[in-house]
N, C-alpha and C positions, 0 to 999 in steps of 0.2 A: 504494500500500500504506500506510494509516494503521494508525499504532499504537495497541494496546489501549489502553480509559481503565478499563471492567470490566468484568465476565462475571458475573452471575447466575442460576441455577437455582429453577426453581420448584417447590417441593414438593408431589409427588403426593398427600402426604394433606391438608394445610391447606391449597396453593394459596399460600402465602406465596411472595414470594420471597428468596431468602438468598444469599449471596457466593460466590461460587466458590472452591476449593482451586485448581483448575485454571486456566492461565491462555495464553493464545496470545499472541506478540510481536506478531501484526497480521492485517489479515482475511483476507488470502489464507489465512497458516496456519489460521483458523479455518473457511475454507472448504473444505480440502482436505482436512483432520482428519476422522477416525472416529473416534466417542465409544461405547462401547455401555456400558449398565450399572454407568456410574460410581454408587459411594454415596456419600450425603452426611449428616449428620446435622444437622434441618431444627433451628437454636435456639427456633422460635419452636413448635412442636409436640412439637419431644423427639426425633422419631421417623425413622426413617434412610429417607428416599428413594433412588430409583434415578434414574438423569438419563440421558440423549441428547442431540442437537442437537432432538428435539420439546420440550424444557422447558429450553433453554437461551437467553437472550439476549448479547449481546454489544453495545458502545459503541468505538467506535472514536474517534481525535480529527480526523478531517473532520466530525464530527457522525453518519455512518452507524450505525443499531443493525440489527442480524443476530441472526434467530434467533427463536424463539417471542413473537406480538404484538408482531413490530418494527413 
């Protein structure tokens, strides 16, 4: 079980990716975890995206990334 280093969300309308509010102690919680229809508000478009684990990534400190184009 490695610990989170960060989690980011991709925004459904610019494709950007931004930082998560949200964050998991390590990957198994991130693997275990149900996400649906978290909002975020994307800095780099203005505009409030909706997230799941399809447009989320995660970093863990084994080097592991999980989640959307690991």
């Amino acid at each position: 079980m490695a610990k989170t280093i960060w989690i980011s969300i991709r925004c459904l309308n610019c494709r950007e990716w931004l930082a998560s509010q949200i964050f998991f102690s390590d990957s198994e919680s991130f693997d275990t975890s149900v996400l649906f229809d978290y909002l975020a508000s994307c800095p780099h478009c203005g505009k409030l995206t909706r997230s799941n684990k399809e447009n989320f990534r995660a970093k863990f400190e084994d080097g592991v990334i999980l989640g959307d184009e690991a």
